[in-house]
MIKERO-547640 format. One record per residue (C-alpha): x, z, y; residue in three letters. Coordinates in steps of 0.001 Angstrom, whole numbers. Each point is the difference from the previous one (the first is absolute). Example, Ala and Ser with C-alpha at 12.3 -4.5 7.8 and 13.67 -1.06 7.14 Angstrom:
2
@east 12300 | up 7800 | north -4500 | residu ALA
@east 1370 | up -660 | north 3440 | residu SER
***
This chain:
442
@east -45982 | up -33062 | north -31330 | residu UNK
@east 489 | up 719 | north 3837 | residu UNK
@east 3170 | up -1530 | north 1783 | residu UNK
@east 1490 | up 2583 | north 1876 | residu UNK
@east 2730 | up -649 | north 2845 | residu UNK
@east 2033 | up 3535 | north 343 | residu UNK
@east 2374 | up -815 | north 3104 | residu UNK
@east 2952 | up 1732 | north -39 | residu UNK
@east 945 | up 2681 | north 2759 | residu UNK
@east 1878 | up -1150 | north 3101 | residu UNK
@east 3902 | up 1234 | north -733 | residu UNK
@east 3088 | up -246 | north 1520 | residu UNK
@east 1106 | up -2395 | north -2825 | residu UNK
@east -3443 | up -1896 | north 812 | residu UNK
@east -503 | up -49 | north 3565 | residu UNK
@east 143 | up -3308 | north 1446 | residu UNK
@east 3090 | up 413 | north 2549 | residu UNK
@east 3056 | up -1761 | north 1529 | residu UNK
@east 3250 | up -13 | north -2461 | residu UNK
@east 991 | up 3959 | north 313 | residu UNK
@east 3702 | up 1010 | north 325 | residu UNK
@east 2365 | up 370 | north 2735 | residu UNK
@east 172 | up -4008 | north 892 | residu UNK
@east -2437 | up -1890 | north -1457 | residu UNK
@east 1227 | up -2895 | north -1664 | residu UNK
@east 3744 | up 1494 | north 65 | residu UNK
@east 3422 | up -2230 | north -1721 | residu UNK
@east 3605 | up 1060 | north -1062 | residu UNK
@east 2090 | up -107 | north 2787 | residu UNK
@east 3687 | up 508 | north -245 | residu UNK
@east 1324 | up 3564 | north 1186 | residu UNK
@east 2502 | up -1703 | north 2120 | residu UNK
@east -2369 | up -1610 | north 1970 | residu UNK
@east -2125 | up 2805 | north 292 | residu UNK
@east 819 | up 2091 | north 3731 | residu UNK
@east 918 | up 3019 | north -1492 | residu UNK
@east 800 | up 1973 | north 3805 | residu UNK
@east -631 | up 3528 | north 334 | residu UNK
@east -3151 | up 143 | north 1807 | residu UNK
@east -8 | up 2555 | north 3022 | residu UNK
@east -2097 | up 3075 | north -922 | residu UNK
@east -3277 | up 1225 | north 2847 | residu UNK
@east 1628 | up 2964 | north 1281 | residu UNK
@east -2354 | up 2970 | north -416 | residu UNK
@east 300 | up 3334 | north 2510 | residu UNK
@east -765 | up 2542 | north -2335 | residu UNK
@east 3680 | up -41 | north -1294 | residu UNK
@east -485 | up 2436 | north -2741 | residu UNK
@east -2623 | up -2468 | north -1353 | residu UNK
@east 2371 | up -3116 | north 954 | residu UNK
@east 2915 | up 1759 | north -1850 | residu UNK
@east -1794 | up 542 | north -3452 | residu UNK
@east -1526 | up -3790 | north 152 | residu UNK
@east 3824 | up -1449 | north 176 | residu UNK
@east 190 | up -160 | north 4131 | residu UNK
@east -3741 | up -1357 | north 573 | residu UNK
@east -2708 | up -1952 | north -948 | residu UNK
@east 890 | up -3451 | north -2007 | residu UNK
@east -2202 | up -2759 | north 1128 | residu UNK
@east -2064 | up -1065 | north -3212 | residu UNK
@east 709 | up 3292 | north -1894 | residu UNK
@east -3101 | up 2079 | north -1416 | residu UNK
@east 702 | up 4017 | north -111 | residu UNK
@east -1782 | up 2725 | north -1814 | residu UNK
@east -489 | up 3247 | north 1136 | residu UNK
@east -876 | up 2685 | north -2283 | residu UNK
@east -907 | up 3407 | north 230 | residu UNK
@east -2537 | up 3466 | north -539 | residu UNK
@east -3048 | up 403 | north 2132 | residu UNK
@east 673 | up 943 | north 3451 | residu UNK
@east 3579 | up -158 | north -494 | residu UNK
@east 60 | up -2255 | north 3273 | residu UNK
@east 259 | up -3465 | north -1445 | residu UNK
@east -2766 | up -2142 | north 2231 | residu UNK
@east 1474 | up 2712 | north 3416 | residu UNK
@east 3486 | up -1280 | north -793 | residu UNK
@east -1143 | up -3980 | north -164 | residu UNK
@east -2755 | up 371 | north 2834 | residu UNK
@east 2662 | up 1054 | north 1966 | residu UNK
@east 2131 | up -2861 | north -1108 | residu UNK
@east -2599 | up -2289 | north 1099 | residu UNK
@east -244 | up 1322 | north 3193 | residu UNK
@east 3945 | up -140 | north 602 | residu UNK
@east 738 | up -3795 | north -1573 | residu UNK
@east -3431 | up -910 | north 2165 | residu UNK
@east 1554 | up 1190 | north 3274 | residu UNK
@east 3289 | up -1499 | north 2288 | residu UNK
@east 2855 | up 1901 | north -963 | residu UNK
@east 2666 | up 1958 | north 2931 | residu UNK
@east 2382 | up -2721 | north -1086 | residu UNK
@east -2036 | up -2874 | north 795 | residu UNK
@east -1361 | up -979 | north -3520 | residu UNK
@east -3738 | up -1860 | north 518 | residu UNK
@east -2911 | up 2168 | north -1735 | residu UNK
@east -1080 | up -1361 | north -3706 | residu UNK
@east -3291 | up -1197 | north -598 | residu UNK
@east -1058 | up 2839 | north -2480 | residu UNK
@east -3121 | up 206 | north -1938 | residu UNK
@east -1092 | up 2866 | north -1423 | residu UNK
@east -2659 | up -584 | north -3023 | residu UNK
@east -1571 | up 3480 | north -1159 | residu UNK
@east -2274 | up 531 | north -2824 | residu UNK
@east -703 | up 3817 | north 63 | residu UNK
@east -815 | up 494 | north 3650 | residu UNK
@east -1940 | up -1306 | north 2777 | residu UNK
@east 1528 | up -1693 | north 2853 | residu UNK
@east -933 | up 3315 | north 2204 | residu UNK
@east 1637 | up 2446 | north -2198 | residu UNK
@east 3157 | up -2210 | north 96 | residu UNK
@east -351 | up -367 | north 3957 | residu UNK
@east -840 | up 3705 | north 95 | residu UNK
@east 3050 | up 819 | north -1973 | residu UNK
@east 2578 | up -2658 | north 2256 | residu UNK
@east -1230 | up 1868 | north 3214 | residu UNK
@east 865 | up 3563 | north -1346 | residu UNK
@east 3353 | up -1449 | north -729 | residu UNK
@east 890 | up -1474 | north 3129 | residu UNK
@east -1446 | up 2805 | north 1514 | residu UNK
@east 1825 | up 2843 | north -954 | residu UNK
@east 2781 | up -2243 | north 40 | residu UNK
@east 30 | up -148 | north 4107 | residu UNK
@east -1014 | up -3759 | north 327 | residu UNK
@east -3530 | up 741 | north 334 | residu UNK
@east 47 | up -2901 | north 3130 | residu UNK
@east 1096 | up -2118 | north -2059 | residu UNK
@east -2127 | up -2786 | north -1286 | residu UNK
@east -137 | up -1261 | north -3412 | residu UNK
@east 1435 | up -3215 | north -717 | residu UNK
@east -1915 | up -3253 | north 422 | residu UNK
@east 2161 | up -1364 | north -3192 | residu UNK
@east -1453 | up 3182 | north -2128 | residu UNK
@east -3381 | up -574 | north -2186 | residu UNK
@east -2008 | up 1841 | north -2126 | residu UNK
@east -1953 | up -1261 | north -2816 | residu UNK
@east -2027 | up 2111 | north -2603 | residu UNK
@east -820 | up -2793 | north -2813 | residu UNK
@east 408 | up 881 | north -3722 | residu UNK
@east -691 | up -3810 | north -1486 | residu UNK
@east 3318 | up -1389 | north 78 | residu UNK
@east -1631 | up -3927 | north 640 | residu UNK
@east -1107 | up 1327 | north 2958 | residu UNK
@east 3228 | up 1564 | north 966 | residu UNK
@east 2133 | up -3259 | north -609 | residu UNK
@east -2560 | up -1766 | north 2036 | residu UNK
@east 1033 | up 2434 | north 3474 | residu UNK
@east 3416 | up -431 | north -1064 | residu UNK
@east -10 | up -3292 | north 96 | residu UNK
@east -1758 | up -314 | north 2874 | residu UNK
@east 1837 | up 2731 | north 1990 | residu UNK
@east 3357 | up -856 | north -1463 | residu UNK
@east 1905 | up 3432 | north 517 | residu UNK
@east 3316 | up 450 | north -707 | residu UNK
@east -575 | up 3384 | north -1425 | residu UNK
@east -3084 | up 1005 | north -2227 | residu UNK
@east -323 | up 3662 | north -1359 | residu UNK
@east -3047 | up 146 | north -2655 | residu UNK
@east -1065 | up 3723 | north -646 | residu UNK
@east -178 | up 503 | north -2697 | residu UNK
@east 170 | up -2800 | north -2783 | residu UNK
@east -2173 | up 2162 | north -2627 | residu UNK
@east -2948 | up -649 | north 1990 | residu UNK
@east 214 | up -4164 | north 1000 | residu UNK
@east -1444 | up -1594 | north -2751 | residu UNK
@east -761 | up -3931 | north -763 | residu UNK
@east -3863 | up -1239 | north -546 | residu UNK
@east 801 | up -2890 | north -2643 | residu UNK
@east 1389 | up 3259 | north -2143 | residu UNK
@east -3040 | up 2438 | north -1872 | residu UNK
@east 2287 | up 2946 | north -256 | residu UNK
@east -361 | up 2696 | north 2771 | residu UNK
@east 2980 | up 272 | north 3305 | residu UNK
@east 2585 | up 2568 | north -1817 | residu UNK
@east -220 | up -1434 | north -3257 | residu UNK
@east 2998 | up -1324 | north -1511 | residu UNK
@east -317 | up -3669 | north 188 | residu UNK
@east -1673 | up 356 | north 3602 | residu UNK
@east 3071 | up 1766 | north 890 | residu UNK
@east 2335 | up -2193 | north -1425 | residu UNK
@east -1988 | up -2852 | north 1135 | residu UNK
@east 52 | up 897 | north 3240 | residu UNK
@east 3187 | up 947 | north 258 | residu UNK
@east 1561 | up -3683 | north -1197 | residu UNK
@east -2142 | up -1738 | north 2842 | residu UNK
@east 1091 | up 2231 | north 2815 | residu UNK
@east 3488 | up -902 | north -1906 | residu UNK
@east -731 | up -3780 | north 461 | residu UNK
@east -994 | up 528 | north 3408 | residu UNK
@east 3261 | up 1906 | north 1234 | residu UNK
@east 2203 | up -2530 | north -1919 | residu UNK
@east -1522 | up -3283 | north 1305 | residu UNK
@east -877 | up 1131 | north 3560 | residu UNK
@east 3022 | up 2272 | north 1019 | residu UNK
@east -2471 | up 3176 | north 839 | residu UNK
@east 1334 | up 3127 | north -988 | residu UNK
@east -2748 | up 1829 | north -1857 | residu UNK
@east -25 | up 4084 | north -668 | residu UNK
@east -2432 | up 1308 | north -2929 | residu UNK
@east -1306 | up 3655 | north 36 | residu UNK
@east -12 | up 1158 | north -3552 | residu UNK
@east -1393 | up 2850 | north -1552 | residu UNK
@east 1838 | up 2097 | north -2736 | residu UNK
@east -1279 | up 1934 | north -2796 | residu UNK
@east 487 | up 3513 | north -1115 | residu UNK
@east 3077 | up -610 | north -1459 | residu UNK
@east 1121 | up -1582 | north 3736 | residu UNK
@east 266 | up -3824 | north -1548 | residu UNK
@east -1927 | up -2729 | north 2266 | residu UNK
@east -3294 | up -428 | north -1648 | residu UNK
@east -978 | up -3376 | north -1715 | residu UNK
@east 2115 | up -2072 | north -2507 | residu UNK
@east 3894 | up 653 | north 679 | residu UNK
@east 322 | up -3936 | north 158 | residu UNK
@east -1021 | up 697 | north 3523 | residu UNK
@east 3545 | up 2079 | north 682 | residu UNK
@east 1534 | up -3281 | north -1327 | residu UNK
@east -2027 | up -2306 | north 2379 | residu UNK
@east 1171 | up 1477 | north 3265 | residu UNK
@east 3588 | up -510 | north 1684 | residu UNK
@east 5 | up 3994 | north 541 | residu UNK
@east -1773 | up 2953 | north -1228 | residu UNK
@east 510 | up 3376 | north 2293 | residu UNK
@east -1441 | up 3285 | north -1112 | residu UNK
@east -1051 | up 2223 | north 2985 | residu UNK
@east 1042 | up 3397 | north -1547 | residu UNK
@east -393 | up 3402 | north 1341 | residu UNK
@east -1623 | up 3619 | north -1220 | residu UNK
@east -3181 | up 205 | north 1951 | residu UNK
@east 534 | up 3701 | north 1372 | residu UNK
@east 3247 | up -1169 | north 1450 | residu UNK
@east 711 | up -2258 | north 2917 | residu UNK
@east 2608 | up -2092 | north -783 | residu UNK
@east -681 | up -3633 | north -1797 | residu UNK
@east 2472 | up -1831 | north -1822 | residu UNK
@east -818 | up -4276 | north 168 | residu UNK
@east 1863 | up -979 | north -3644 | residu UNK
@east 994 | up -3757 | north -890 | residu UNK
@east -175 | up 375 | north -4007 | residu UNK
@east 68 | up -4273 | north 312 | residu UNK
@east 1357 | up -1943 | north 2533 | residu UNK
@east 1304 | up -4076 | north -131 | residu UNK
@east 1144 | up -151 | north 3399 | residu UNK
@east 2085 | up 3636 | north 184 | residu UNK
@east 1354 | up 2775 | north -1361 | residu UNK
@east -2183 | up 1638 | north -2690 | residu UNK
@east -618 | up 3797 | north 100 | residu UNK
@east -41 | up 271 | north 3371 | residu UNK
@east -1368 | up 2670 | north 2273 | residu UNK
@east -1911 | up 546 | north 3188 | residu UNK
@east -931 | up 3174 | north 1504 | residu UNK
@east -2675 | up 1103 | north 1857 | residu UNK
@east -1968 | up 2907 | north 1135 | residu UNK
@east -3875 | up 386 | north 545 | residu UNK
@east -926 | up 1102 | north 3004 | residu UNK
@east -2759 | up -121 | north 2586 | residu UNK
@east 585 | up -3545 | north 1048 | residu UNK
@east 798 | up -1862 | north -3155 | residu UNK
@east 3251 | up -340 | north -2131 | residu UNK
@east 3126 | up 1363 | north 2188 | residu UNK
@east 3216 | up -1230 | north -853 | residu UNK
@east 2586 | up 2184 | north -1562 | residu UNK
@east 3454 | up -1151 | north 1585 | residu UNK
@east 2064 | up 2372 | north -1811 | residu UNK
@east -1974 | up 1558 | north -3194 | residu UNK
@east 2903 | up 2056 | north -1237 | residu UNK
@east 249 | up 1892 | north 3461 | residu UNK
@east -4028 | up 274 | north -468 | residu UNK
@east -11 | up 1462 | north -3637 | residu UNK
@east 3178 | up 1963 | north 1051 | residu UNK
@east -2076 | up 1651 | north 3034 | residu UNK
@east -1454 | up 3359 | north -1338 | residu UNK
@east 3006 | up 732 | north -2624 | residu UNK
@east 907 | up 3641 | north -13 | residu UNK
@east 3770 | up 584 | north -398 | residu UNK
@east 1673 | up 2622 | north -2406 | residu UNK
@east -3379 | up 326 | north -2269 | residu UNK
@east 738 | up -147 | north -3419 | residu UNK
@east -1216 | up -2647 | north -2375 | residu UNK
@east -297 | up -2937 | north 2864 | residu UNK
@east 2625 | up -2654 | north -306 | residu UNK
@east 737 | up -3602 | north 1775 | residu UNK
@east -334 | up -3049 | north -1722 | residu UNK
@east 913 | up -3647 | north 726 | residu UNK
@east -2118 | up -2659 | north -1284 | residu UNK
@east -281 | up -3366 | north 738 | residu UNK
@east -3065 | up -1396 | north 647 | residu UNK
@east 285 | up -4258 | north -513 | residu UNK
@east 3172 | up -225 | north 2910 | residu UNK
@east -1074 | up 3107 | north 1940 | residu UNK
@east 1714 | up 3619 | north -1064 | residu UNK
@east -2368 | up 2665 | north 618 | residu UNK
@east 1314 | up 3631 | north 75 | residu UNK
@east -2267 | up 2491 | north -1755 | residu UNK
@east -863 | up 3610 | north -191 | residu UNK
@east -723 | up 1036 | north -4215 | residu UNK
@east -717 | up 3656 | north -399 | residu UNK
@east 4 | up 1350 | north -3420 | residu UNK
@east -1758 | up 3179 | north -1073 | residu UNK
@east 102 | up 2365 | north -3079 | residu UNK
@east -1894 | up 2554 | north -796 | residu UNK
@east -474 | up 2520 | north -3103 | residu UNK
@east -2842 | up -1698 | north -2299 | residu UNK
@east -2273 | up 2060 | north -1489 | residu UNK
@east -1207 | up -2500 | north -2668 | residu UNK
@east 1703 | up -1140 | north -3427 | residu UNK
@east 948 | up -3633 | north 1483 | residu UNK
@east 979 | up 399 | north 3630 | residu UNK
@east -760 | up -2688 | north 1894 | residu UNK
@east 1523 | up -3315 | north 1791 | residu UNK
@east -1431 | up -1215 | north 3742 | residu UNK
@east 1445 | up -2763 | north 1506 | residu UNK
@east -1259 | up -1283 | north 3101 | residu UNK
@east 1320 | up -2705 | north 1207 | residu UNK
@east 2573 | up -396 | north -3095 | residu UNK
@east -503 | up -1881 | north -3552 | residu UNK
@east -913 | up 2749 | north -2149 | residu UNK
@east 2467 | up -732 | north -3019 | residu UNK
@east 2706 | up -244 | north 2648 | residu UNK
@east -895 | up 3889 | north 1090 | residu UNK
@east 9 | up 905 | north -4197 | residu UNK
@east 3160 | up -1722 | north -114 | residu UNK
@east 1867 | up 1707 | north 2631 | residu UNK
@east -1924 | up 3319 | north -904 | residu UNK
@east 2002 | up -424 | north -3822 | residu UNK
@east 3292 | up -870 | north 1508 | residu UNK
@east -415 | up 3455 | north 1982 | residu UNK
@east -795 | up 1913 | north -2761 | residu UNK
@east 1990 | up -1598 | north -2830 | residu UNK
@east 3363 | up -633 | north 2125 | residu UNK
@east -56 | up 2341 | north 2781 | residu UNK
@east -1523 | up 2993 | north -1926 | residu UNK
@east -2837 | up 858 | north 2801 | residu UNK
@east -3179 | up 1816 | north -2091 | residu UNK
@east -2553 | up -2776 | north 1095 | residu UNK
@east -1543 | up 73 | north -3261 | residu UNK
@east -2025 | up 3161 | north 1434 | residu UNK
@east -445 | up -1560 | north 3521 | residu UNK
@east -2566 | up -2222 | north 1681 | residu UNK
@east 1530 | up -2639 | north 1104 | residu UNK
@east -1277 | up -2108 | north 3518 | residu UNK
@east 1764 | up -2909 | north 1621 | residu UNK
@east -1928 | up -937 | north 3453 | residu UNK
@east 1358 | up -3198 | north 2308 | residu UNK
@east -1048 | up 633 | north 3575 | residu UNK
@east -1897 | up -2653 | north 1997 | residu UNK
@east -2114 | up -1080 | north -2719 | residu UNK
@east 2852 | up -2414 | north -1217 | residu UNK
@east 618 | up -676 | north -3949 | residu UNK
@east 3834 | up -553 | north -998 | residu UNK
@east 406 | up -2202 | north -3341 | residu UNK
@east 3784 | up -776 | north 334 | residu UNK
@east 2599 | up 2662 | north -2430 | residu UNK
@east 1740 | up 129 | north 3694 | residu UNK
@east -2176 | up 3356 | north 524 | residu UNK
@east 982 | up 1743 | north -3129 | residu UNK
@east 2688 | up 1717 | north 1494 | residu UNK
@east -1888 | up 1096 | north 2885 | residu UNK
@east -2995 | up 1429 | north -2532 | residu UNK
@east 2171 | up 1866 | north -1950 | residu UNK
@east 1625 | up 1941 | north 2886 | residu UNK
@east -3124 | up 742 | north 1520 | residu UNK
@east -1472 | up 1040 | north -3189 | residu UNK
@east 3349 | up 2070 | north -1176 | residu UNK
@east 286 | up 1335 | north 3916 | residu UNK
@east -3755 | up 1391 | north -352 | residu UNK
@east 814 | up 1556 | north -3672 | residu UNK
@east 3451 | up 1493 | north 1382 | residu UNK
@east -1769 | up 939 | north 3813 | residu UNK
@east 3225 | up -1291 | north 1119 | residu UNK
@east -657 | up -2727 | north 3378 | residu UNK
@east 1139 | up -3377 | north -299 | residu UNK
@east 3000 | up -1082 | north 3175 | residu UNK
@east -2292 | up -1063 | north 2636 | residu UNK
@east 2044 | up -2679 | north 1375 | residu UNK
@east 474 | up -1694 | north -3669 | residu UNK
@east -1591 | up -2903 | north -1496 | residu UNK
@east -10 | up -313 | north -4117 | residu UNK
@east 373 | up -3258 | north -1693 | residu UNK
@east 297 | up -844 | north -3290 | residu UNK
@east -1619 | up -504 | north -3323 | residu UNK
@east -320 | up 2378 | north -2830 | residu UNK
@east 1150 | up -1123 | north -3479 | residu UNK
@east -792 | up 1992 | north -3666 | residu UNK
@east 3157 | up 1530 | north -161 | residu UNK
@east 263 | up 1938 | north 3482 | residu UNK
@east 1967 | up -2508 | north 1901 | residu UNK
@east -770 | up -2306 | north 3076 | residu UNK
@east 233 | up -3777 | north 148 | residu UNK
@east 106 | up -2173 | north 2940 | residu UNK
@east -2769 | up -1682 | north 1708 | residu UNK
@east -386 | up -3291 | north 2031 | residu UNK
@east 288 | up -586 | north 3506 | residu UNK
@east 1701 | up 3394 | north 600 | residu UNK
@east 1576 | up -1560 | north 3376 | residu UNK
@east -3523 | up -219 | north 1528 | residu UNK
@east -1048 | up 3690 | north -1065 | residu UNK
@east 3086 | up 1603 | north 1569 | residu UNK
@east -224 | up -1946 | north 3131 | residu UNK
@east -3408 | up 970 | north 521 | residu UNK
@east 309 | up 3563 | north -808 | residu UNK
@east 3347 | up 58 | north 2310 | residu UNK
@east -2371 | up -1472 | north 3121 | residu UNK
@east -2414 | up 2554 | north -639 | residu UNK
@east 2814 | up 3171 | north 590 | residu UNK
@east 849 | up 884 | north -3746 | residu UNK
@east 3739 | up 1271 | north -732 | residu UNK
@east 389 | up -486 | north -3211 | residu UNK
@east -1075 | up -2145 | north -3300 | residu UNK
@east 338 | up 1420 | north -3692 | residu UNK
@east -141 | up -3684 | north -2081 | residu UNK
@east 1118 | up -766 | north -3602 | residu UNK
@east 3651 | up -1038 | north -625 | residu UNK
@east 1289 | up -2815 | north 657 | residu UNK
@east 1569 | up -1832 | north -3078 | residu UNK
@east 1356 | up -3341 | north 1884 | residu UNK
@east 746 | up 421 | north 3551 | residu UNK
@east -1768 | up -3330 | north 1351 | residu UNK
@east -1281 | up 195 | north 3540 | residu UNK
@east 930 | up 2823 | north 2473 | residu UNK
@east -2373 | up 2689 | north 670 | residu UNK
@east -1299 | up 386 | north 3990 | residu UNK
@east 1526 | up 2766 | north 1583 | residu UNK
@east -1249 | up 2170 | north 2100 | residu UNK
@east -1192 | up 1300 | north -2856 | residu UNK
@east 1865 | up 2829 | north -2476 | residu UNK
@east -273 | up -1171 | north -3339 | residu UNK
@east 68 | up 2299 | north -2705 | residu UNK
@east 590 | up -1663 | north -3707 | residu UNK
@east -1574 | up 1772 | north -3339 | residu UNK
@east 165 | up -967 | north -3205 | residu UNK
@east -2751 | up 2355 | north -1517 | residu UNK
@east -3171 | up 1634 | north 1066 | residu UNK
@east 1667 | up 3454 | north -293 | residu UNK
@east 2904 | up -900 | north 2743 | residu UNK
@east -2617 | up -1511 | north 1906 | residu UNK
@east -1725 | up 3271 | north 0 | residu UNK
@east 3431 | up 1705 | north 1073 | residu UNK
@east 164 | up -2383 | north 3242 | residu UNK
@east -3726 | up 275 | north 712 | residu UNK
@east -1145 | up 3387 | north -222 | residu UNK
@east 1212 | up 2692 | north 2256 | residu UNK
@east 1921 | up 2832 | north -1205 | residu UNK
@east -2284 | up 3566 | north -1138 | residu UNK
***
């Protein structure tokens, strides 16, 4: 018989460490005693970014920031680095940033910051002496700079590749990742740094790694956008220090992410008026209404079991509307191909679109053009009529600002608060006298 000693691997649960948590050694304390003022946010100049965060960046918070390849996620925060890093117009002292990168070299990142400012017009310009670049994936390592550095704002691109050495399991896995992710936690909570996370998604577009990780962070933004267009849409899906469902917009261009001041104007741009099957929606977008173009198109099927494309629009919303049309209205669609297409590369969820779906799709089935100065609001119900939506106010002072005439919007059963004017608002209580208002006369 041979004594042998198996020593068991170094773990988290294992590792020989001070007391983890966000104050070691922490006691009760009574809420009234705790200070409990509203700490002042770090303004942030990209104000489309500042606007879907809650008004900036909250000292101590840690944000995620999801999205597909090249969809412009480490553009948008390398630029962010580079603005927080530098003295603002307004007199606002530059951050001490630090950048930590684990899927390129410090040259490609310097390479890439130098296109930007360069095509950008600032090419004289020097780079920050509060901005710094590190390329380390062993997060010991990185907690070691950050503690010696002691930034106020650390961006760590991406989190799938930083990965602890006391842990066996490869950077990406699951408990890496979630890991991780609870010690940059720690770090943001009992320091003050603010701390951004690159993460990537799937296929199915969810942030890759254990979904604990969504519940870890203070905000998770998806970076959305179709590829062959230009326009990106910066989403808060989570948010504990703003408005949830918020939206930023952007457009990629030669020198990084370009604010989009006013996206409905934008989306709104190439619109051609009196073409049948395009109508004007309304939706809102977290606090922002955004006025979009839906064109609907039918066309003779040749096949037993024509078929439904949506793009842009849930595709049991389009087969919903398509069997309202057909069952309540009488249009032959059963013999049609049916396509629904949002411009812009946006995707509408809300029932507020239903109205404007249907008229585009009955005003392409009738070749009949939709009022070009009208915007359609309203959702569809089973029966053929139209029920009222939220925040209705917003929509029709938006579309009013942007030079519409008139609004076709459900019925209003109780007459609560007045409706803007400048406006003319035209009531219907079904989709069929919607139709009436909305399409022109043959």
């Amino acid at each position: 018989m041979v004594e042998e000693v198996i020593e068991a691997s170094p773990t988290t649960a294992t590792k020989t460490a001070p007391v983890r948590g966000l104050n070691a050694h922490s006691a009760p304390r009574k809420m009234a005693e705790i200070e409990g003022d509203v700490e002042a946010r770090i303004p942030l100049p990209i104000e489309e970014f500042a606007r879907v965060l809650g008004g900036g960046v909250v000292p101590g918070s840690i944000v995620l920031v999801g999205g597909d390849p090249g969809i412009g996620k480490s553009t948008l925060l390398l630029q962010m680095a580079m603005e927080m890093a530098s003295p603002s117009s307004q007199g606002r002292p530059g951050l001490k940033v630090l950048y930590v990168s684990g899927e390129e070299s410090e040259r490609q990142i310097k390479m890439r910051a130098m296109r930007l400012t360069r095509l950008a017009g600032v090419e004289a310009k020097p780079f920050s002496e509060d901005l710094f670049l590190l390329t380390e994936t062993n997060l010991d390592a990185i907690l070691e700079q950050v503690n010696a550095l002691k930034p106020e704002l650390v961006i760590v691109d991406s989190i799938q590749t930083v990965y602890l050495p006391e842990m066996t399991s490869t950077a990406g896995s699951v408990g890496q990742v979630r890991e991780c992710a609870n010690r940059l936690r720690e770090l943001a909570k009992s320091s003050g740094i603010a701390v951004f996370l690159v993460g990537h998604v799937t296929k199915e577009g969810m942030i890759a790694g254990p979904r604990v990780l969504e519940h870890v962070v203070d905000t998770v933004l998806y970076l959305e956008g179709d590829r062959f267009q230009s326009y990106r849409l910066l989403r808060s899906v989570k948010n504990r220090f703003g408005a949830t469902a918020e939206v930023g917009v952007f457009e990629m261009r030669d020198r990084g992410m370009v604010e989009v001041s006013n996206p409905s104007e934008a989306f709104l741009a190439e619109r051609m008026i009196n073409t049948p099957g395009s109508a004007i929606a309304v939706t809102m977008e977290g606090t922002r209404p955004l006025l979009v173009e839906i064109q609907g198109l039918t066309s003779p099927s040749n096949m037993g079991n024509p078929r439904r494309t949506p793009n842009g629009v849930d595709f049991n919303r389009l087969l919903l509307i398509t069997a309202v049309l057909t069952r309540r209205l009488g249009l032959r669609l059963g013999e049609q191909d049916v396509f629904a297409n949002v411009i812009g590369g946006l995707h509408i969820d809300e029932p507020a679109a239903d109205l404007a779906i249907a008229t585009a799709v009955a005003s392409s089935v009738r070749d009949i053009p939709v009022r070009a100065n009208t915007v359609l609001i309203g959702e569809v119900g089973l029966s053929g009529e139209l029920r009222w939506v939220g925040q209705m106010n917003p929509r029709l002072r938006e579309a009013a600002k942007l030079g519409f005439k008139s609004a076709i919007i459900p019925h209003r059963v109780t007459r609560g608060e007045a409706l803007p004017e400048g406006i003319e608002i035209k009531e219907a209580r079904s989709l069929r006298e919607a139709l009436s208002f909305a399409l022109l006369s043959e």
